[in-house]
C-alpha positions in Angstrom: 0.0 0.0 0.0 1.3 3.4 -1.3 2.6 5.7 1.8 0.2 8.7 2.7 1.3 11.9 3.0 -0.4 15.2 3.8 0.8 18.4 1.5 -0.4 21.0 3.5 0.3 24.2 1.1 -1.7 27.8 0.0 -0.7 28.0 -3.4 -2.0 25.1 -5.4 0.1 25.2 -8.4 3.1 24.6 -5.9 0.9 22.2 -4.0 -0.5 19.9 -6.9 3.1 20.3 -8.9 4.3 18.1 -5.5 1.4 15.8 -5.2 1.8 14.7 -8.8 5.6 14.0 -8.2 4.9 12.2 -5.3 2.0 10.1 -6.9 4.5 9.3 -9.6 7.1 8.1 -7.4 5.4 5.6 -5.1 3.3 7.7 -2.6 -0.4 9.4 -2.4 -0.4 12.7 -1.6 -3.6 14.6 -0.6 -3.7 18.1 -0.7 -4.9 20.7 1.8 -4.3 24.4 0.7 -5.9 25.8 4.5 -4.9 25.7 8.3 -8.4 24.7 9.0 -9.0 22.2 6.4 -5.3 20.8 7.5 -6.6 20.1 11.2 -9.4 18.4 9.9 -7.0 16.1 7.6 -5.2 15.3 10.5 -7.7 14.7 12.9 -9.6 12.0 10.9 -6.5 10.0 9.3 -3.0 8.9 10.1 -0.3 10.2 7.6 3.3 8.6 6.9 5.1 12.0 6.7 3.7 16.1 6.5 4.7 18.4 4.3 3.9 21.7 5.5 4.8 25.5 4.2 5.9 27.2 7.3 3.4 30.6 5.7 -0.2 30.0 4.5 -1.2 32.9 3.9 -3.6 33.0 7.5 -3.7 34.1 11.3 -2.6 30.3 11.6 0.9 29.5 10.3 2.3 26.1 9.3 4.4 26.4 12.6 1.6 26.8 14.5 -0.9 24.1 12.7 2.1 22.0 13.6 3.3 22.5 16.8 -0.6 22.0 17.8 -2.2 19.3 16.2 0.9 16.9 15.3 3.1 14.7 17.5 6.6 12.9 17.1 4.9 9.9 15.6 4.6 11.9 12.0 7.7 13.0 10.5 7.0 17.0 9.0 9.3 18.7 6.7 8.5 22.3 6.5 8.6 24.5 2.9 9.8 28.0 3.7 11.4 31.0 2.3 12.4 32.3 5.6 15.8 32.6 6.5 16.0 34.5 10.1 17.0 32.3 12.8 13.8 33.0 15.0 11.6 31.8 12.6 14.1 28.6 12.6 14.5 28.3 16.1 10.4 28.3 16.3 10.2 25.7 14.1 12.8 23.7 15.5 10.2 23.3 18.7 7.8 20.9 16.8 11.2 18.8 15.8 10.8 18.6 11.9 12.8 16.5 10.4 13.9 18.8 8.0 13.2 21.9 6.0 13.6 22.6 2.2 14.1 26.1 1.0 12.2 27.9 -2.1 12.6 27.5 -4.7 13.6 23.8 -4.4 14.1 20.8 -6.5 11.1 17.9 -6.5 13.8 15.4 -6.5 15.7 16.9 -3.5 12.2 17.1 -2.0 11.8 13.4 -2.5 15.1 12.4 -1.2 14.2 14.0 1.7 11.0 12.6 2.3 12.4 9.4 1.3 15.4 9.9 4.3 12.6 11.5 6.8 10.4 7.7 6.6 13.3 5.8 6.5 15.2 7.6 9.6 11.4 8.0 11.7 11.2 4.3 11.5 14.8 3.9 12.7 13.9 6.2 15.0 11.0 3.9 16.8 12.9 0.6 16.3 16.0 1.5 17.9 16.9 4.0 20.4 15.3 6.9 20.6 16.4 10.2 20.2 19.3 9.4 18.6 17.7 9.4 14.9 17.9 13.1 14.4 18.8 14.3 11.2 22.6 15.6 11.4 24.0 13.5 13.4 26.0 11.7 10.8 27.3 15.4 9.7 30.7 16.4 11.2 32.1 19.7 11.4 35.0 20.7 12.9 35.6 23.2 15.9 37.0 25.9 12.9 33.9 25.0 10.6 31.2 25.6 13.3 33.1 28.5 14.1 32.9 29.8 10.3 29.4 28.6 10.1 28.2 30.6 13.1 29.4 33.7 11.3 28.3 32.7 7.8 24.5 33.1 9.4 25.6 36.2 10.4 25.8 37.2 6.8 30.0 37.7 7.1 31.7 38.0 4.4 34.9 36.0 3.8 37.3 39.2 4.4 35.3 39.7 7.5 35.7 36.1 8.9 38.9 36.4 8.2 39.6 39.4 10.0 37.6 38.2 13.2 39.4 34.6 13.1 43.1 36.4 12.3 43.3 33.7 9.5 43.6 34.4 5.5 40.5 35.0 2.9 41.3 32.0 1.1 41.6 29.6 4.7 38.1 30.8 5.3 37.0 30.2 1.1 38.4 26.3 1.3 36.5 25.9 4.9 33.4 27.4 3.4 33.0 25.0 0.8 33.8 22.6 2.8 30.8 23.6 5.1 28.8 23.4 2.2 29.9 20.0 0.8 29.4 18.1 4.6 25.9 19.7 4.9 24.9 19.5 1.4 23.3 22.9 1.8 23.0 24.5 -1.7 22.2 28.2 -0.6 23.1 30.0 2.9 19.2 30.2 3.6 19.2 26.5 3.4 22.2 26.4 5.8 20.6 28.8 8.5 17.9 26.1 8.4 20.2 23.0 8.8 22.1 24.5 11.4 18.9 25.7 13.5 17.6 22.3 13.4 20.8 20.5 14.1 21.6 22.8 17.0 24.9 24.3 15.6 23.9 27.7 15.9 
């Protein structure tokens, strides 16, 4: 039986363009385009994994749909634009298992749901807590030290200049950052290192 999972997202085009990706690739997605529509979805069936956009357009955000009507036993991934760390650090209280960035591939989006099912079942089966996303991601001392700045918006002279260590030290350690996370833009790596506490 094909996994179900609920596509909770305003803007149809965006939310039907993902359902028929999904439906193609092994899954059935259902759509829900409102917060209120959403609660009802959730309340009257059991769904493998969530996707949610973190804004729907409403006085009820995806944060808050989530962090009140979903538990640990769904995985969520959250859509969002957002890039400040408050709006991460919010987020990061209903434990998502991940967040992708717009505009964003449908095959990255896949892999991801395809890692956030796989790693939630891990999760229950073996010992738990120690399934989070990121854990198999090491950086060192002088990366998380780069990385803190980078989601300060630094620039690589100005890393430099606080670390007392040269432009191009900072360039190799940056893409280096980049290839361990597999981040592909810095408001993708504000939300990795929200949710995997590095920040």
């Amino acid at each position: 039986m094909s996994k179900q999972i609920l596509i909770i997202e305003d803007e149809a085009i965006i939310a039907n363009s993902i359902k028929i990706h999904l439906d193609r690739n092994g899954y059935q997605g259902r759509v829900v385009t409102d917060p209120a529509e959403a609660r009802k979805a959730i309340e009257t069936k059991r769904y493998d994994a969530i996707i949610s956009d973190i804004n729907l357009n409403s006085e009820v955000s995806g944060l808050d749909l989530i962090e009140n009507n979903v538990g640990d036993e769904v995985p969520v991934i959250f859509l969002t634009a957002y890039s400040d760390v408050e709006t991460m650090k919010r987020a990061e209280r209903s434990v998502p298992y991940a967040y992708v960035t717009k505009p964003f591939s449908k095959d990255h989006l896949l892999v991801t749901l395809n890692l956030a099912i796989a790693n939630h079942k891990k999760k229950f089966i073996h010992s738990p807590g120690d399934a989070r996303p990121g854990n198999d991601i090491k950086l060192s001392r002088r990366e998380l030290e780069i990385l803190e700045l980078m989601t300060q918006s630094r620039t690589t002279e100005e890393i430099a200049d606080q670390l007392y260590i040269s432009p191009l030290t900072v360039a190799t350690h940056r893409k280096n950052i980049f290839r361990k996370t597999g981040a592909k833009s810095l408001i993708e790596l504000v939300s990795l290192s929200v949710a995997y506490g590095w920040i």
